[in-house]
N, C-alpha and C positions, 0 to 999 in steps of 0.2 A: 716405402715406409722408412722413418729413421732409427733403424734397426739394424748391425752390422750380419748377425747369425742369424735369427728367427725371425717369423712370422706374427710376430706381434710387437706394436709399437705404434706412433700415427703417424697420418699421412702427411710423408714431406711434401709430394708431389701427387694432385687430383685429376684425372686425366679421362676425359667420355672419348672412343673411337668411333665411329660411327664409318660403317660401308654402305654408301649410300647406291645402289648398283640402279636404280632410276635415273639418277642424275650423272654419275660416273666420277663420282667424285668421293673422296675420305676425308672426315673431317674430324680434326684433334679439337675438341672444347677443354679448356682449365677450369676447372673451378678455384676460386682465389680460397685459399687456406684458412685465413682467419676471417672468412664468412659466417655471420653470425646467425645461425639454426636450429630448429628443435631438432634434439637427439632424444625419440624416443627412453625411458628411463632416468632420462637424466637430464632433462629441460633446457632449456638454451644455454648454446656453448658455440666453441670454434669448430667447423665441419671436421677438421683434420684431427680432431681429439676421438671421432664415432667408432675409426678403425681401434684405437687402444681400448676402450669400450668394452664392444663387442666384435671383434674381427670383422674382417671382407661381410661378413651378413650385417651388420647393423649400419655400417660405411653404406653400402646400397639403399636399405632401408631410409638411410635418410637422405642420402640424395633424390630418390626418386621422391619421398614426404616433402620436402622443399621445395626443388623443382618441377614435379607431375611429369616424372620420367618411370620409364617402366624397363628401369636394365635390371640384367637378370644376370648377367656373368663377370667376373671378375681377374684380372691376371694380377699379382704382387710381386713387385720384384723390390730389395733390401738392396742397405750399400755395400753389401757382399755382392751378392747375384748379377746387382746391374750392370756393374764394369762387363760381368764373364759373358755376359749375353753377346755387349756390345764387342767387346774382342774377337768374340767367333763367328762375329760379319766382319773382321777385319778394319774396326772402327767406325768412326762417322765424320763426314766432312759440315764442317761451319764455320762461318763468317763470325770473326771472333774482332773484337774492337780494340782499341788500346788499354783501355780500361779492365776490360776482361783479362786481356791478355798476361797483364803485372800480374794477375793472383793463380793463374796456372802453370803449375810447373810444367818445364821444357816449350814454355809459347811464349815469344820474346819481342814478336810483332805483331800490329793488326794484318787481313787479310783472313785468305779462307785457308783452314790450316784440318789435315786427320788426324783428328783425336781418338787417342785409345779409350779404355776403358774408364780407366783411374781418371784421366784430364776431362773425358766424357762429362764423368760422376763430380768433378770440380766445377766446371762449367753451371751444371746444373744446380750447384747449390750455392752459388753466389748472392750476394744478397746485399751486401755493404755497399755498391758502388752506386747503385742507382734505388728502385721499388722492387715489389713484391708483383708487379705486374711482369717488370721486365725479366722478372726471377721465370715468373710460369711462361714468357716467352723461350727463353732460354731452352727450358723441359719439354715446350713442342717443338723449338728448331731440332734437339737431339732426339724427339720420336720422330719427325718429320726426315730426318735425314736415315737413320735407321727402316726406316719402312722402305726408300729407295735406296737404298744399299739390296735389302730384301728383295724387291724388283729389278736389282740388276742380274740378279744369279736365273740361270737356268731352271726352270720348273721342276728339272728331274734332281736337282739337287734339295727341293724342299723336303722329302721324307729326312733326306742324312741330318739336315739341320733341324727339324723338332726333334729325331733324337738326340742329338746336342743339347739342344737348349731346353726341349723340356723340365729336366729335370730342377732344373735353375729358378722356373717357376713355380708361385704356389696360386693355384687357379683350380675353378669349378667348370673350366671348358676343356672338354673332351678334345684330345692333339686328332683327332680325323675332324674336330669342326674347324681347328684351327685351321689345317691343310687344305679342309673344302673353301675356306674365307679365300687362303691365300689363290687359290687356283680362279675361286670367282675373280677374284682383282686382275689377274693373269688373260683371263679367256675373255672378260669385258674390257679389255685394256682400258683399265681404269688410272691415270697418271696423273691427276688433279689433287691437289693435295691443299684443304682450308684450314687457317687457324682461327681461333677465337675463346674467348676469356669470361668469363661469367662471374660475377656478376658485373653486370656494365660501371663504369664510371660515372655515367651520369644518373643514376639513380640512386649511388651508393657513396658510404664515406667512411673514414675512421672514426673510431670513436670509442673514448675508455668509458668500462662499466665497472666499478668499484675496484679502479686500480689497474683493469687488465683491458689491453689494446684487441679490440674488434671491428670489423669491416662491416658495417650494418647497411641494410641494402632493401630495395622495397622489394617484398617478394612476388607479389604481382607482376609489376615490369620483369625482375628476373625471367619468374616462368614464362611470359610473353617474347621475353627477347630469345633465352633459349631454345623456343617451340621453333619460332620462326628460323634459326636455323639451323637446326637440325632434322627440324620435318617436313618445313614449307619449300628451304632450301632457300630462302630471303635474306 
């Protein structure tokens, strides 16, 4: 959330996890920000305004009312929190462009370069050089590399590090389901790792409604395209 201290503010970055332990795969879904949705209470709007709203509960609510998704838990991390997360994995490795490269401090070439926390948190919120698509690509290469940073470490190091980091989050998931997720990942050598961005391009566009810029998008195809991969695994 774009929030420095607290737990309220909206969503910079919309992110579905999914552990898929049938197919052996994890998969990061974006949801694009200024996706245009009903938010219960307060009738269409941007998705990412649902969490200033009504916090982490109305944020789900209306993802799952939009897309005919049934998530149930939630992790928050702010531009406080996120760097300190990412710091006590000892960073995350990415493939950073030339373009990228000019707007983060201490990265001065393209290639694959570890970014700390701070350049992490720059990366991610880029936005000027290119879209809003390549913005939420961005925020799954740095969950994407973060989850294997996580799978390099030894199993019996995972207790040390949810006491680290727990606290950093603000979530409705119990840290022993967390540990049990991670150890499934672990014992189903699960290393497959999908990205994908919702709502699709081709059924969706920009478009201003009395002045303010919205991504409006058919929600049928959305739900359709979404089901399919995240449950049919298509």
């Amino acid at each position: 959330i774009d929030s420095q201290n607290s737990n309220s503010g909206r969503s910079d970055a919309i992110m579905i996890l999914t552990i898929d332990s049938v197919k052996g795969k994890i998969k990061l879904s974006s949801i694009i920000r200024d996706s245009y949705v009903f938010i219960e209470g307060r009738g269409m709007d941007k998705i990412n305004h649902a969490y200033s709203f009504g916090g982490p509960q109305l944020a789900l609510k209306t993802l799952n009312q939009n897309f005919n998704l049934d998530i149930r838990h939630f992790i928050t991390v702010n531009f406080s929190s996120m760097p300190k997360v990412i710091d006590k994995l000892g960073g995350v490795y990415l493939d950073i462009s030339e373009k990228e490269a000019a707007v983060i401090s201490g990265i001065d070439s393209a290639g694959t370069h570890l970014l700390n926390g701070k350049q992490a948190l720059a990366f991610s919120r880029i936005r000027k050089i290119d879209s809003d698509f390549e913005r939420s690509r961005r925020q799954r290469d740095v969950m994407e590399s973060l989850i294997r940073r996580v799978l390099e470490r030894n199993i019996t190091e995972y207790p040390e590090l949810a006491r680290e980091i727990f606290p950093l989050l603000h979530t409705n998931v119990d840290k022993n389901k967390i540990l049990l997720s991670g150890a499934t990942v672990i014992f189903r050598d699960i290393r497959t790792i999908e990205q994908a961005r919702f709502p699709g391009a081709d059924y969706a566009k920009g478009q201003t409604i009395n002045g303010v810029y919205y991504y409006v998008f058919d929600r049928i195809a959305a739900v359709n395209e979404i089901g399919r991969f995240i449950y049919l695994d298509e």
